[in-house]
C-alpha positions in Angstrom: -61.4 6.4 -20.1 -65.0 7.0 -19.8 -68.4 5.4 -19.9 -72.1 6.9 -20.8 -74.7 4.5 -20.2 -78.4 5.4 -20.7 -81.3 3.4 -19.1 -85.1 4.5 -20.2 -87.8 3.0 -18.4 -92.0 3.4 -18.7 -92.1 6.1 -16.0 -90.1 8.5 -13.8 -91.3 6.3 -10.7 -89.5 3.6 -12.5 -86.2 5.5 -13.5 -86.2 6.3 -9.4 -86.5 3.2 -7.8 -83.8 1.9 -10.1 -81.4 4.4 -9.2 -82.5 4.6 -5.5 -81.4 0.6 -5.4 -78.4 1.1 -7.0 -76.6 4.4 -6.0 -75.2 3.5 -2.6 -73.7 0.2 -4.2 -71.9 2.2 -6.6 -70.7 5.5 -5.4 -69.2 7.4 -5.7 -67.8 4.6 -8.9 -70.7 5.5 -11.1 -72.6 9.3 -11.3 -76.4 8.7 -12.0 -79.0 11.0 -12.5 -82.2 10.6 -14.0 -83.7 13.3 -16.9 -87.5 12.2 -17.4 -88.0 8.6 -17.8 -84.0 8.1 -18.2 -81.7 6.7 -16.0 -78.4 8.6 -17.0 -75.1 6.9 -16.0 -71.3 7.9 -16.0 -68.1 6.4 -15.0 -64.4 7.0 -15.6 -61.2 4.9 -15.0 -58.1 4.8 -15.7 -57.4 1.6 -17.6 -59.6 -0.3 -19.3 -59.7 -3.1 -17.2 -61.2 -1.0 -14.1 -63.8 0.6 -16.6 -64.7 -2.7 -17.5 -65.0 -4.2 -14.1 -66.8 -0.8 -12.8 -69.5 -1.4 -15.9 -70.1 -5.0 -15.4 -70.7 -4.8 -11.9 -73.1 -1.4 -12.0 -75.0 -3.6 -14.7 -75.3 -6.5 -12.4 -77.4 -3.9 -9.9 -79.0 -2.9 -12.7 -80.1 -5.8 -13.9 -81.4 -7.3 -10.1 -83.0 -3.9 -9.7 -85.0 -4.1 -13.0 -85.9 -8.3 -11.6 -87.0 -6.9 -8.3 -89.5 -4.6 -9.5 -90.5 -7.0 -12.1 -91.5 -9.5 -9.3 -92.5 -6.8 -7.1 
């Protein structure tokens, strides 16, 4: 089973320092890489549950990322 996630945010500079906080938390779980403004995402498991645990937990750094450079 696999998982595409797409992330766009107003800038490159953006897109970076979201993946930058969130890559060593997640590898090598999740493959990120960023095209523009887009934070590109991919995982793979092999049952559902693990894909879904892998997914909510990348989202969680996702999501405190995104807060961090919101108060930042």
């Amino acid at each position: 089973m696999e998982c595409h996630l797409e992330f766009t945010y107003p800038s490159r500079d953006v897109a970076e320092k979201v993946l930058k906080a969130v890559e060593l938390e997640n590898y090598p779980f999740v493959r990120a890489k960023l095209e523009g403004s887009t934070l590109i995402s991919e995982t793979a498991a092999e049952s559902l549950d693990s894909l879904i645990h892998t997914v909510e937990d990348y989202l969680s750094c996702i999501s405190v990322a995104e807060k961090m450079l919101d108060e930042g």
